[in-house]
C-alpha positions in Angstrom: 71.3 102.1 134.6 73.7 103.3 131.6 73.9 106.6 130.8 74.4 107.8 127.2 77.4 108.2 125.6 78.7 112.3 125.1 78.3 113.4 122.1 81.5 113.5 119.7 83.2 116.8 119.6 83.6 117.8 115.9 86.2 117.1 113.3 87.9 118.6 110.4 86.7 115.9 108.1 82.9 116.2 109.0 81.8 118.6 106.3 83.7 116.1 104.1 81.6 113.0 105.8 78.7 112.8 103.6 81.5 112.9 99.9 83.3 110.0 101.4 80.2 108.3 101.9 78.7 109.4 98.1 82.5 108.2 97.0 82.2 104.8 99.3 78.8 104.0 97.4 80.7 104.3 94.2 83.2 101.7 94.9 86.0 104.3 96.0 87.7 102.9 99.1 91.2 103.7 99.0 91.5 106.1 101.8 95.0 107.7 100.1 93.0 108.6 96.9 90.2 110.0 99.0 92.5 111.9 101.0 93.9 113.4 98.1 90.3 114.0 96.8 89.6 115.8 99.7 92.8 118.3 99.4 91.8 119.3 96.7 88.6 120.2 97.7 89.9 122.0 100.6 90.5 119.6 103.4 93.1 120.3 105.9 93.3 117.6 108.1 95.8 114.5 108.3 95.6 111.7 106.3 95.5 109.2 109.6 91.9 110.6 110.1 90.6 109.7 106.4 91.9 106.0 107.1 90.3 105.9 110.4 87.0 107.4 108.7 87.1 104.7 105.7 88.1 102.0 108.2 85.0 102.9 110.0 82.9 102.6 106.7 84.4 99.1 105.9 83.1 98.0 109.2 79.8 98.9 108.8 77.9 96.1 106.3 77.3 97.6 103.5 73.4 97.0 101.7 72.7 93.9 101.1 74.6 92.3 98.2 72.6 89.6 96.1 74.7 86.9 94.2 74.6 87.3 90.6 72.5 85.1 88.2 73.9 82.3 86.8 77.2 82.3 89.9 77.4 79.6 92.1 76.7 80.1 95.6 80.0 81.3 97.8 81.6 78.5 99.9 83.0 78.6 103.1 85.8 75.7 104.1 84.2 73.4 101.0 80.6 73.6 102.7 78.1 76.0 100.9 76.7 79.4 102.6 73.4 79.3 101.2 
């Protein structure tokens, strides 16, 4: 039987979780822009951890995106992906 995992001790960047997010859904993903964002709004913490927290985000799929009207489907390796 697994036990869960401990909880995540708190970060410097967590009150600034849910901007990065609101900035991720806006197309912003360039973690040294959102770093400086974030100084400027009072962050204090390193840069390293704002690229770990976007790299996270980029992991995680995203909603699902629908091909536009009128595109061609995508291809992988010359074989279609629809």
């Amino acid at each position: 039987m697994r036990t869960a995992d401990p909880p995540t001790p708190p970060t410097s960047l967590d009150p600034y979780l849910e901007y990065l997010r609101l900035r991720r859904e806006e197309g912003k993903h360039s973690a040294k822009v959102l770093h400086q964002e974030l100084v400027t709004k009072g962050y204090c913490g390193h840069y390293q951890r704002v690229k770990m927290a976007v790299a996270a985000c980029r992991s995680t799929p995203r909603a699902s995106v629908r091909p536009r009207p009128g595109k061609p489907p995508a291809v992988d390796a010359g074989r279609p992906t629809a």
